[in-house]
C-alpha positions as YAML, in Angstrom:
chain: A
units: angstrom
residues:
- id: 1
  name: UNK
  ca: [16.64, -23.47, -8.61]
- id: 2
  name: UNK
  ca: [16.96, -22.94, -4.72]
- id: 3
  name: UNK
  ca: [18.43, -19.35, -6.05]
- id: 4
  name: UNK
  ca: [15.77, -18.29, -8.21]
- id: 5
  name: UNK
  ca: [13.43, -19.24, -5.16]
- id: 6
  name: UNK
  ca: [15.07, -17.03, -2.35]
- id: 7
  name: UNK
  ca: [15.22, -14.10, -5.11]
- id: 8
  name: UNK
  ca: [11.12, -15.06, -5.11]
- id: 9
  name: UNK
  ca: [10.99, -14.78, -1.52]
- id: 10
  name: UNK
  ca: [13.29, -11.52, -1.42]
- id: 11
  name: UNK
  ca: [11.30, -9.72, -4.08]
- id: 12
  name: UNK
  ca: [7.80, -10.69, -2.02]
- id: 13
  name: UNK
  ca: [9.24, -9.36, 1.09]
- id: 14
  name: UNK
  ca: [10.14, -6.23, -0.52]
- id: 15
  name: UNK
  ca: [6.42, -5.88, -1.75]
- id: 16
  name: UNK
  ca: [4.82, -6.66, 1.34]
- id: 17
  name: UNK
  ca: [7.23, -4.73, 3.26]
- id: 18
  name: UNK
  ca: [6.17, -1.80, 1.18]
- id: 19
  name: UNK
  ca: [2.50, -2.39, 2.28]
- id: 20
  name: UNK
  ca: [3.43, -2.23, 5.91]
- id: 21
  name: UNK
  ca: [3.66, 0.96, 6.68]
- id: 22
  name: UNK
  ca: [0.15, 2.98, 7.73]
- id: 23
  name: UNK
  ca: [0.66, 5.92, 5.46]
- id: 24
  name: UNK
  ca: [1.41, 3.53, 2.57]
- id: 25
  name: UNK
  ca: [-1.96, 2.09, 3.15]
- id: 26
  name: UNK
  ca: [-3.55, 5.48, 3.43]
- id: 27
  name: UNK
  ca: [-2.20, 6.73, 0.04]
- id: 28
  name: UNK
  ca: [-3.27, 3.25, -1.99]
- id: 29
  name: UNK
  ca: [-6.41, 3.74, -0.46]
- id: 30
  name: UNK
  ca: [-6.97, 7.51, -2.10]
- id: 31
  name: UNK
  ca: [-5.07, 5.68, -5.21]
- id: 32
  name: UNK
  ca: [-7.87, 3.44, -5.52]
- id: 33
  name: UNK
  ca: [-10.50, 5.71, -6.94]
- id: 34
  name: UNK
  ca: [-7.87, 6.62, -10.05]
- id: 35
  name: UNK
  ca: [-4.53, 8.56, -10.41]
- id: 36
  name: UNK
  ca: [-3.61, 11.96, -8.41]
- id: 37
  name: UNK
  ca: [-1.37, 14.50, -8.27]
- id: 38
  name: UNK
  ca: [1.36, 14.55, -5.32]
- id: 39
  name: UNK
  ca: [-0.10, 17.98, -5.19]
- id: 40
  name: UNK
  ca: [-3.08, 16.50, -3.98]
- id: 41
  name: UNK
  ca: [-2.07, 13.31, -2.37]
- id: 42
  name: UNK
  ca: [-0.26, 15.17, 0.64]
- id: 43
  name: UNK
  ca: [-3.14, 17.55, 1.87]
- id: 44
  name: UNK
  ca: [-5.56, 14.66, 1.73]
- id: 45
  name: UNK
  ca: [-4.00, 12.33, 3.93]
- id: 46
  name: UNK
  ca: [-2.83, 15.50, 6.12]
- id: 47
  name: UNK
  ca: [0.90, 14.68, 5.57]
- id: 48
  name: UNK
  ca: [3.84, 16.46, 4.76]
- id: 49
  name: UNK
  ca: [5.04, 16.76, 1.12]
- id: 50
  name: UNK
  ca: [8.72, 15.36, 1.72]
- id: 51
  name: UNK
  ca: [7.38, 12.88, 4.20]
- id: 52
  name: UNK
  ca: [4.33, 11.51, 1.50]
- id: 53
  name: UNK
  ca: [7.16, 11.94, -1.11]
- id: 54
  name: UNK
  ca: [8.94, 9.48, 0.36]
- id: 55
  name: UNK
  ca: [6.32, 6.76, 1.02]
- id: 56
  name: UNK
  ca: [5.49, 7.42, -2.95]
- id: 57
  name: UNK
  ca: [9.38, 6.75, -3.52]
- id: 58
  name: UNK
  ca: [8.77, 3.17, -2.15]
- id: 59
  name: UNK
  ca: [5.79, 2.38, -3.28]
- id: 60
  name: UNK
  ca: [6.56, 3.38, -6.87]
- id: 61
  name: UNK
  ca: [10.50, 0.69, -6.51]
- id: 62
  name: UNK
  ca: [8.87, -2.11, -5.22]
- id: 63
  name: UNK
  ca: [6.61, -2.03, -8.22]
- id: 64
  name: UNK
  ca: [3.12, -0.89, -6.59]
- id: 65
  name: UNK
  ca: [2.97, 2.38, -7.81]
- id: 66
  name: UNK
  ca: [3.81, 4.14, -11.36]
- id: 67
  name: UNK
  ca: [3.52, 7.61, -12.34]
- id: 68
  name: UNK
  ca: [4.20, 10.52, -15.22]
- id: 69
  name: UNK
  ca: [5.84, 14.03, -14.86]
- id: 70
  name: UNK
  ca: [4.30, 16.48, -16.55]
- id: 71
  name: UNK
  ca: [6.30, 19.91, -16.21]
- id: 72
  name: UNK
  ca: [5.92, 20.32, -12.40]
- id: 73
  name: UNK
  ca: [3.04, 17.98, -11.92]
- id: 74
  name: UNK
  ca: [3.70, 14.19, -10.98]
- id: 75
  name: UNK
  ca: [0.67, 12.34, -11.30]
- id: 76
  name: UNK
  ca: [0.58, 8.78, -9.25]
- id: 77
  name: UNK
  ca: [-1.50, 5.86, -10.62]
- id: 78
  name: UNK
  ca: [-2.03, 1.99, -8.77]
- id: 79
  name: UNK
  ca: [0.09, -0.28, -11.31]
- id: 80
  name: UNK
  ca: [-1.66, -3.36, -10.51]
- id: 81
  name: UNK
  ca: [-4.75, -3.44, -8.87]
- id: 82
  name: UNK
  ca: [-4.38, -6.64, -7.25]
- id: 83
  name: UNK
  ca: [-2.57, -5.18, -4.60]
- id: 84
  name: UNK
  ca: [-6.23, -3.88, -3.38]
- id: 85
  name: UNK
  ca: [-7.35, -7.62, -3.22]
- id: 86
  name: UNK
  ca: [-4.83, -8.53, -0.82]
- id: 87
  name: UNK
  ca: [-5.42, -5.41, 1.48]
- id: 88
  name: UNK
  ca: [-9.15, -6.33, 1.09]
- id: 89
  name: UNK
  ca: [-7.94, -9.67, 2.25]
- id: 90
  name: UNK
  ca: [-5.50, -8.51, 5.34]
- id: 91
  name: UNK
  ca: [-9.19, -6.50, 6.52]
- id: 92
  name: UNK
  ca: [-11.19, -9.36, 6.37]
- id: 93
  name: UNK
  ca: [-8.49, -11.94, 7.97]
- id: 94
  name: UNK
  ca: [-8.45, -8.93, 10.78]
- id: 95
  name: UNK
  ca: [-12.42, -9.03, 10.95]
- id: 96
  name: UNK
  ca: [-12.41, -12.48, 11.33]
- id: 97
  name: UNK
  ca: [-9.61, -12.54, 14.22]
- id: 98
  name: UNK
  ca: [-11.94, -10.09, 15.90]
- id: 99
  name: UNK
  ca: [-15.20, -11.71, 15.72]
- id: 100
  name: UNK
  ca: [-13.01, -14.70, 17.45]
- id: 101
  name: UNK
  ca: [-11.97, -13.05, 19.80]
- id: 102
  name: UNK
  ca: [-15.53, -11.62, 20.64]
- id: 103
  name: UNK
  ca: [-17.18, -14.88, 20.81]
- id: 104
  name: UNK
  ca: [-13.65, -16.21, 22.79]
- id: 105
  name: UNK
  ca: [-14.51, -13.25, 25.61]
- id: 106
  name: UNK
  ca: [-18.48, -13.63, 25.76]
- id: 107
  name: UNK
  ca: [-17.43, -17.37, 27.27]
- id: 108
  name: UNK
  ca: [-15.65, -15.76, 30.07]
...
């Protein structure tokens, strides 16, 4: 049982680790409004194909992202979309450390 567990904690360090990374972030957030191309992904977050290629690489193995080939074109999809919920959650935990620290300096 103590196994299985660590293989738990591996696999959720994997998936977060694939979060952690600001381009990641950047290309789930175009993801969210529905699949794209790579052909579009990499102009609209202003990066370069190999280097957005890459960050769709890892995102796609740690089981975030999926996609299709279609002759030339590889269209990227979110898998699950619960993976928005927890970036919506990481923004408001940051919100909230800020508006503590705001009220923690207007003392001073």
């Amino acid at each position: 049982m103590e196994n299985i567990q660590h293989k738990v904690y591996e696999n959720q360090a994997v998936f977060l680790k694939a979060l952690g990374q600001p381009t990641r972030l950047q290309i789930l957030d175009l993801l969210k409004s529905g699949e794209r191309c790579v052909c579009e992904i990499f102009p609209a977050i202003n990066q370069e194909q190999a280097n957005v290629s890459k960050h769709l690489t890892i995102l796609k193995q740690s089981g975030i992202l999926e996609s299709r080939k279609e002759g030339l074109r590889v269209t990227y999809w979110i898998k699950n979309k619960e993976v928005l919920d927890l970036i919506k959650g990481v923004s408001l935990m940051l919100k909230n450390q800020a508006r503590e620290q705001r009220e923690i300096l207007s003392h001073l």
